[in-house]
C-alpha positions, 0 to 999 in steps of 0.5 A: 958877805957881813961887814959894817957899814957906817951910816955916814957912808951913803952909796960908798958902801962898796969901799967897806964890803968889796976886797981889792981887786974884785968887782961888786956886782948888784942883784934886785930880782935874782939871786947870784948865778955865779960864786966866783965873784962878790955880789950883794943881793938886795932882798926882805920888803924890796924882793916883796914889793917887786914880785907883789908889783910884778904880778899885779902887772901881769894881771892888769895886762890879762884883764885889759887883753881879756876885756878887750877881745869882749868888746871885740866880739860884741861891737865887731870892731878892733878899732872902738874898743881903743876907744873905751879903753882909753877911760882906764888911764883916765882914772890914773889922774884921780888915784895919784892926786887922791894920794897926793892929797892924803899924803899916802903911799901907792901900795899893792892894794893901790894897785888892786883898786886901779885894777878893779876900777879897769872893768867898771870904767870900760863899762861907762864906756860901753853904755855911751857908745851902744847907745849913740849906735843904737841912735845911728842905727835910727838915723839920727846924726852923729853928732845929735846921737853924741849929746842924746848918749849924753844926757841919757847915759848920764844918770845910770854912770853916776848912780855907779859911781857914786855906789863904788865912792861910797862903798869904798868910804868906810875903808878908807882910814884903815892902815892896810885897805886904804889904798885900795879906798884912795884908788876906788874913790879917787879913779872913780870920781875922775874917770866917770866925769872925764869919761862923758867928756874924752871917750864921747869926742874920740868916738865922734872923731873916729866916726868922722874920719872914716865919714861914717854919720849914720849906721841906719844903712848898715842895720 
């Protein structure tokens, strides 16, 4: 279907483009079934940007599956690994205050970096709470357990952080990769400090609610 449309015409375009007497029917991710009528399929950087998001999706959801059932198997728990997941969403705050604050677009290598960052902060999950087991096991009480995690986990979670900030450093002024540099830096610095503060008090609330304060019976 070809026809000009004056710029001046903003989301009127269909009194131009559509015959009386038919409808006009709009296409964002598919191509018209039927040729019995008039569609208008919207495609070029569009059609790209849906089916580059589309399957970054799909891979984000296999890995959070993935990961999961990892930390299912070793903690034998369904209900901990929510715990650690919830440092995921945590690096969202950095990565849209880390583009707002460049004045840059979420692109696909944006989300590339939220994806990457997805296994490093479940790890700084994993290391606060094997070790608050580890002291419970010990007989130490929960909330001691808690502040010694703390303290000892501490350094080894900001030595990873500050690897992947730094690394990410030199990417960051490049026209393509730069996303991917806002994602790593900014999700990082954010989800490791929220991290050491959230992920510590769910567990403690969960652990209180089903009035568990030491594993040292259980070992």
């Amino acid at each position: 279907m070809n026809g000009h449309i004056p710029p001046e015409s903003g989301g009127q375009y269909q009194r131009y483009i559509q015959p009386k007497g038919f409808s006009l029917k709009e296409e964002y991710t598919h191509q018209p079934e039927l040729e019995d009528n008039y569609s208008l399929k919207w495609d070029g950087e569009w059609q790209i940007t849906f089916e580059v998001f589309r399957d970054l999706g799909i891979a984000f959801a296999v890995v959070i599956i993935m990961i999961y059932i990892l930390i299912v198997g070793w903690f034998q728990n369904f209900i901990v690994p929510l715990v650690m997941l919830a440092a995921i969403p945590l690096s969202l705050i950095g990565i849209v205050l880390g583009h707002w604050m460049l004045h840059a677009y979420f692109t696909a290598t944006s989300m590339i970096g939220f994806i990457a960052l997805a296994g490093v902060m479940v790890r700084n999950s994993v290391l606060l709470i094997d070790f608050i087991n580890i002291r419970l096991r010990e007989g130490i009480p929960l909330k001691q357990a808690i502040i010694e995690a703390g303290a000892v986990r501490t350094t080894p979670i900001l030595l990873t952080a500050g690897a992947v900030a730094l690394g990410a450093v030199i990417i960051l002024f490049d026209p393509i990769f730069q996303g991917l540099a806002i994602s790593l830096m900014g999700g990082t610095i954010t989800s490791t400090f929220l991290t050491l503060i959230v992920v510590p008090l769910l567990y403690f609330k969960m652990m209180r609610k089903n009035g568990i304060e030491s594993l040292k019976s259980k070992s």
